[in-house]
C-alpha positions as a Markdown table, in Angstrom:
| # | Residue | x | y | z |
|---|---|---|---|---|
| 1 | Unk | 164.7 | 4.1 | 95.8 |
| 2 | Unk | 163.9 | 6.8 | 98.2 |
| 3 | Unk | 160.2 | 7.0 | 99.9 |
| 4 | Unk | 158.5 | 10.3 | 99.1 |
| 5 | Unk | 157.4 | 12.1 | 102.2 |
| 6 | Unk | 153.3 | 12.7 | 102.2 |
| 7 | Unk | 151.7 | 13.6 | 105.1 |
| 8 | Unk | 149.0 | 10.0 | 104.7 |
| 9 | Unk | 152.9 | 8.6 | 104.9 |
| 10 | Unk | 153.5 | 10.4 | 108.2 |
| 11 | Unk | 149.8 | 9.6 | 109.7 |
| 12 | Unk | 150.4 | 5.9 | 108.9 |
| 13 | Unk | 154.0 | 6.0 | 110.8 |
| 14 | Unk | 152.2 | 7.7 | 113.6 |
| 15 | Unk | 149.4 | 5.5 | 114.1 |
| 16 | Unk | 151.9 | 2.3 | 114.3 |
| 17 | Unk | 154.3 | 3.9 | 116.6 |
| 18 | Unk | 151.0 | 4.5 | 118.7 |
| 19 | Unk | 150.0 | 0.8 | 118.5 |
| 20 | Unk | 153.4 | -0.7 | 118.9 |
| 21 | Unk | 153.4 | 1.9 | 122.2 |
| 22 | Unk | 150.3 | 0.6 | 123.2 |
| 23 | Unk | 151.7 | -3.2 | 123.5 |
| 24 | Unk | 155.0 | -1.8 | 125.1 |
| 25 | Unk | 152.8 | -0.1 | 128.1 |
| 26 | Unk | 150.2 | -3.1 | 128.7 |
| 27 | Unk | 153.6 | -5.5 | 129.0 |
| 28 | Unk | 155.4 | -2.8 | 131.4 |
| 29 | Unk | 152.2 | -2.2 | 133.4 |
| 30 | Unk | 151.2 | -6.2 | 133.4 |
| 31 | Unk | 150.1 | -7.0 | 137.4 |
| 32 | Unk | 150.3 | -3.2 | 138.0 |
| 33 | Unk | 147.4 | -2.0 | 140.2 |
| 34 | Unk | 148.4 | 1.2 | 141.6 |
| 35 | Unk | 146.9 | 3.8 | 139.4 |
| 36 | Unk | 149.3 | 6.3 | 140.2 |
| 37 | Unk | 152.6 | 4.0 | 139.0 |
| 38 | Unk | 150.1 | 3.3 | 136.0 |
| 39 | Unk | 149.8 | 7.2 | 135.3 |
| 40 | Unk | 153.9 | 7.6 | 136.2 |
| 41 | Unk | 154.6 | 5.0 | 133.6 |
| 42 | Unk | 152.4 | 6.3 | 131.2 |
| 43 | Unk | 153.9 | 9.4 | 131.5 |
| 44 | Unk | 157.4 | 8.5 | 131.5 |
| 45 | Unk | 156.9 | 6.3 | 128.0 |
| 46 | Unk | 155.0 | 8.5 | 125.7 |
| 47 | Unk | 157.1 | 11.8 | 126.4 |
| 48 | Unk | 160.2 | 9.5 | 125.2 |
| 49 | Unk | 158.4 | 8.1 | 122.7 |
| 50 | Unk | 157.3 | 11.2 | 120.5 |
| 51 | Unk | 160.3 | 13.8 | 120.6 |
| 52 | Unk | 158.0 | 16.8 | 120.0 |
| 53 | Unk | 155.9 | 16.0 | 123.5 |
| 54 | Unk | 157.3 | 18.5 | 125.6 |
| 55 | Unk | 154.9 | 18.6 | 129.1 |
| 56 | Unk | 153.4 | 14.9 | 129.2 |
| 57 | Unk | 151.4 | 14.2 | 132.5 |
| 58 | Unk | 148.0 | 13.9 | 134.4 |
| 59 | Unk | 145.9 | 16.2 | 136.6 |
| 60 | Unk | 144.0 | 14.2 | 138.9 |
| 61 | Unk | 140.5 | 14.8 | 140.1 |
| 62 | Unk | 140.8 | 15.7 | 143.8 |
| 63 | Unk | 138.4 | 13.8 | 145.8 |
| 64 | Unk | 138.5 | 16.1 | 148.9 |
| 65 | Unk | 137.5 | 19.8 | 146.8 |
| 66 | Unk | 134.8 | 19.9 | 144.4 |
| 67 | Unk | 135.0 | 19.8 | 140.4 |
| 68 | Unk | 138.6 | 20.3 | 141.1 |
| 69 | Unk | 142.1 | 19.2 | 139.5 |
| 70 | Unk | 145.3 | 18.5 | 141.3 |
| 71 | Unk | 148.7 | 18.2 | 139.3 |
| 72 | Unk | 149.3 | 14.0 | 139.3 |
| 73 | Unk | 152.7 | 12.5 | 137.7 |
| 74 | Unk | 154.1 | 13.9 | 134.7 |
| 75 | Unk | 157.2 | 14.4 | 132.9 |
| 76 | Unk | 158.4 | 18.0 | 131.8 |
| 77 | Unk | 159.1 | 21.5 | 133.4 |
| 78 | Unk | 156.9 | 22.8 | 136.5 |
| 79 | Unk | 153.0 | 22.2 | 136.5 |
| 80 | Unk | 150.0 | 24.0 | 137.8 |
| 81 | Unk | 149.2 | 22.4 | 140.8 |
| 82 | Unk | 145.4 | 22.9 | 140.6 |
| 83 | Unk | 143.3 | 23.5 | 137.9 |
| 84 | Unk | 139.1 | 24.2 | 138.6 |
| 85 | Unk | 136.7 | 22.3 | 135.8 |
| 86 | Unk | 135.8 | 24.4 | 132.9 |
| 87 | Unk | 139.3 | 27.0 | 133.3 |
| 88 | Unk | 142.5 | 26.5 | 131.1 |
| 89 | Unk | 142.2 | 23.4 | 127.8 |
| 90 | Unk | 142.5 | 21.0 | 131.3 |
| 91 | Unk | 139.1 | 22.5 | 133.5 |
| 92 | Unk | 137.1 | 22.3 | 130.3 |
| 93 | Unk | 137.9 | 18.8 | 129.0 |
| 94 | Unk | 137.3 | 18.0 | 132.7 |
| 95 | Unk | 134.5 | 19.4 | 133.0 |
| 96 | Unk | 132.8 | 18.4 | 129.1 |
| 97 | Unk | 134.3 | 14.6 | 129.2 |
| 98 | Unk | 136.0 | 15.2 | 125.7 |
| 99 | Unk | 139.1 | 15.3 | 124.3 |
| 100 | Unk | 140.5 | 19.0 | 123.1 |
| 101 | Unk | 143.3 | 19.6 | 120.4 |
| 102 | Unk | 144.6 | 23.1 | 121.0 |
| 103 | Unk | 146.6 | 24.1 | 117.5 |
| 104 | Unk | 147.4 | 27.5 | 119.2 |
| 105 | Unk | 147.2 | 27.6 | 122.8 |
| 106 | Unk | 147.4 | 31.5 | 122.9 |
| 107 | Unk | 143.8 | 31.3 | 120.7 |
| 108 | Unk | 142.2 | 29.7 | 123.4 |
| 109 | Unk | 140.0 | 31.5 | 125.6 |
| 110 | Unk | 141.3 | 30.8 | 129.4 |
| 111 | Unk | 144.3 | 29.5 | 128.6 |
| 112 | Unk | 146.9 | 29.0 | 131.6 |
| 113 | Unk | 150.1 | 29.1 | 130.5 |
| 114 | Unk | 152.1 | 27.2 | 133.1 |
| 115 | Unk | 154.8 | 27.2 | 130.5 |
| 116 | Unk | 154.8 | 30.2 | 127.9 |
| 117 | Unk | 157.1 | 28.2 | 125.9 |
| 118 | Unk | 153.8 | 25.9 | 124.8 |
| 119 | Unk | 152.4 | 26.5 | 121.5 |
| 120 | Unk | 149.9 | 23.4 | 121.0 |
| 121 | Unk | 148.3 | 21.0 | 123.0 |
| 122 | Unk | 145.7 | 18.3 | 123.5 |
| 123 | Unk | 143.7 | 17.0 | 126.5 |
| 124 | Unk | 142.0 | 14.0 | 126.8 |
| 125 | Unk | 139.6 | 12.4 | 130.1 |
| 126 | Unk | 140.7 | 9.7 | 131.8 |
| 127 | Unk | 138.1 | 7.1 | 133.2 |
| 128 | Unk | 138.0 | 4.1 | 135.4 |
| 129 | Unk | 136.6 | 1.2 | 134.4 |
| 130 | Unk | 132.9 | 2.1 | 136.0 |
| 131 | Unk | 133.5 | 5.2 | 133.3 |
| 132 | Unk | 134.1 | 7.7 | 136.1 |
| 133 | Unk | 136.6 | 10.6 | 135.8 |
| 134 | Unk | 139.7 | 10.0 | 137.0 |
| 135 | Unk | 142.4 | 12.8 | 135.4 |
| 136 | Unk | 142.7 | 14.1 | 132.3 |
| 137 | Unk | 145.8 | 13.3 | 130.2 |
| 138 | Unk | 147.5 | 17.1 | 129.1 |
| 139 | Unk | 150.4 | 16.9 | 126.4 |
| 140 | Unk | 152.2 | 20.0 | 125.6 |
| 141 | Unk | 154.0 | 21.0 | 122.6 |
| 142 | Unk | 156.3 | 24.0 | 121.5 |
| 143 | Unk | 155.4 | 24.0 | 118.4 |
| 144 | Unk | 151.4 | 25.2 | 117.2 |
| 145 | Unk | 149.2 | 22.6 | 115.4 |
| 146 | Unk | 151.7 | 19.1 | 116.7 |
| 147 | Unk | 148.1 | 17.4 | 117.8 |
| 148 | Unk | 145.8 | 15.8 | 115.3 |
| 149 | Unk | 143.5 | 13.1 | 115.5 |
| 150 | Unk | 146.2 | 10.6 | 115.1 |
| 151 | Unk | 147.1 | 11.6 | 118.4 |
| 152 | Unk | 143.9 | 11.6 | 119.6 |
| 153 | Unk | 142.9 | 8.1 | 118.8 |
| 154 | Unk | 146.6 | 6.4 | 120.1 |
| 155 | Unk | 146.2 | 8.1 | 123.1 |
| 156 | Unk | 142.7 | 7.4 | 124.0 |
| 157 | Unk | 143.5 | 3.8 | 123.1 |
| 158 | Unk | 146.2 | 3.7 | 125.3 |
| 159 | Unk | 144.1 | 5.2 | 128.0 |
| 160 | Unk | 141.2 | 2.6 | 127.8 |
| 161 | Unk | 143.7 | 0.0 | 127.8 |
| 162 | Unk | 145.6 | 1.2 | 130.9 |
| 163 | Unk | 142.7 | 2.7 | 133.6 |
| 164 | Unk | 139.3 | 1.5 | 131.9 |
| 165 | Unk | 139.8 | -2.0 | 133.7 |
């Protein structure tokens, strides 16, 4: 007999492909100091993991210009290559230390759309094990509303798991 689709189904399925990511990431990255071959892996891994991620990657906080981003490793079509804290979804989790789900990215006030073919997208700070910022993690979708908190939670997880050591 056939499962039903529900959508508690489709949360459950997500939250375990999350996890089972999770594991797959800590073995690759095992011995791994180098944060940015940490942030290329991470990358790398959840844009083939989750077919509707279309931009996966990191903006790095540049140590040598104030409240600052700079475009890190990522996976997808051309970046911005700076991004100041508080402009665009990226600035303003930067610069309020939380994570952002963006249903429709054209809504948002200050959005930069370094792709116009994203619809949706979430944003989440990325801190080093003293519990400084370090990047923000941006995933891009092309369809609106493809974040929930599902995604929020695996991908924090993953994050503390990876640079929060």
């Amino acid at each position: 007999m056939a499962e039903s689709f529900s959508p508690e189904r489709l949360c459950a399925d997500k939250a375990a492909r999350y996890a089972e990511l999770a594991l797959e990431i800590a073995s690759v990255l095992d011995g791994e100091p180098d944060r940015t071959a940490r942030m290329a892996t991470v990358s790398s891994m959840l844009r083939q993991a989750f077919e509707h991620f279309f931009w996966v990657g990191f903006y790095v906080v540049d140590p040598t210009r104030e409240r600052e981003l700079v475009v890190g490793p990522y996976q997808g079509t051309l970046g911005c290559l700076r991004i100041a804290y508080g402009r665009g979804v990226c600035g303003t989790a930067a610069a309020e230390m939380r994570c952002l789900i963006v249903e429709d990215v054209e809504a948002f006030p200050g959005h930069i759309a370094c792709d116009s073919r994203s619809q949706s997208e979430i944003v989440l700070p990325v801190r080093d094990g003293a519990g400084q910022l370090i990047a923000v993690l941006d995933v891009d979708a092309v369809t609106p509303a493809a974040f929930d908190q599902v995604d929020a939670a695996g991908l924090a997880h993953i994050l503390s798991q990876t640079f929060e050591v």
